[in-house]
C-alpha positions as CSV (number, residue, x, y, z in Angstrom):
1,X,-9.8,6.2,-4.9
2,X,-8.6,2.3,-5.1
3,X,-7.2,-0.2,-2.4
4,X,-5.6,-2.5,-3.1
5,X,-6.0,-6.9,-2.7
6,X,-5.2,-7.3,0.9
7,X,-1.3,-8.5,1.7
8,X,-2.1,-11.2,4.5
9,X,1.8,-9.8,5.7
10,X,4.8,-7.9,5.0
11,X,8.3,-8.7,6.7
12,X,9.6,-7.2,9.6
13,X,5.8,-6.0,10.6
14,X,3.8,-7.1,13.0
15,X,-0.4,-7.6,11.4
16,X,-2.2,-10.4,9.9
17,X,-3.5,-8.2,6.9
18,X,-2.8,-4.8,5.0
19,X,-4.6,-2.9,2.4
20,X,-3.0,0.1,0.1
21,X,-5.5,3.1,-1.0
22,X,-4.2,4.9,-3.8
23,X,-5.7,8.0,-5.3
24,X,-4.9,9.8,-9.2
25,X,-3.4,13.5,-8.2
26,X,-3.3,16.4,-10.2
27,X,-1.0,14.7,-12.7
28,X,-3.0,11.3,-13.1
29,X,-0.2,9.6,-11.3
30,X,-0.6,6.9,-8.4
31,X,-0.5,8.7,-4.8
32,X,-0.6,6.6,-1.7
33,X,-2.8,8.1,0.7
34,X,-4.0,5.3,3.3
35,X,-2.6,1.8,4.5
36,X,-5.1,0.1,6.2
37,X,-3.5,-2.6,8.7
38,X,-6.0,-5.3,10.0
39,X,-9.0,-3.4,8.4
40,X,-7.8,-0.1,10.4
41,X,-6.5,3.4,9.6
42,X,-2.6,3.3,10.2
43,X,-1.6,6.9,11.4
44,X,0.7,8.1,8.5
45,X,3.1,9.8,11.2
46,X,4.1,6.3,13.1
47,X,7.4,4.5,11.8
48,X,5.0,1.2,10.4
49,X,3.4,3.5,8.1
50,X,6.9,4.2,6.2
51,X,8.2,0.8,6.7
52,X,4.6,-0.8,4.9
53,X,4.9,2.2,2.1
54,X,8.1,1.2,1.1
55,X,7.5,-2.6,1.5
56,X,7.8,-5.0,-1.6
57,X,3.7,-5.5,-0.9
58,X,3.4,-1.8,-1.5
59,X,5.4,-1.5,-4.6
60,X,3.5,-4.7,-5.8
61,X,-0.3,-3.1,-5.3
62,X,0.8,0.3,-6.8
63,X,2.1,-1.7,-9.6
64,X,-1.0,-3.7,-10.2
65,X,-3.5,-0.6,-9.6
66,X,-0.9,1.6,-12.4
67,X,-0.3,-1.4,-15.2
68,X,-2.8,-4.5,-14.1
69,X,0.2,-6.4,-13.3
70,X,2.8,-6.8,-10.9
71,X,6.4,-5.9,-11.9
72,X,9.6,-6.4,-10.3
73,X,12.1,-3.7,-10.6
């Protein structure tokens, strides 16, 4: 497992700092599997949890975990 550098925000979310845990699956690839929101466990079934997984801070730390550097689409 890896987290991520913690995000002091993302837009349109209410927090002062967020963290991204990632995990290798079966494949080797990248899975998301925690976001940690002001050092706590956000539950995966609340409507933040999507809006933080498919902020530009999440694409960002799965990016840097994946290549060791942030790349913009």
């Amino acid at each position: 497992m890896s987290k991520s550098k913690k995000y002091d925000a993302i837009s349109g979310l209410e927090g002062n700092s967020y963290v991204f845990e990632f995990i290798n699956d079966d494949d080797a690839e990248l899975k998301l599997i925690g976001i940690y929101k002001d050092n706590k466990i956000l539950n995966p079934a609340l409507g933040e949890w999507m809006k933080a997984k498919e902020s530009d801070e999440a694409l960002s730390a799965y990016n840097i975990l994946k290549n060791g550097t942030s790349v913009e689409p």
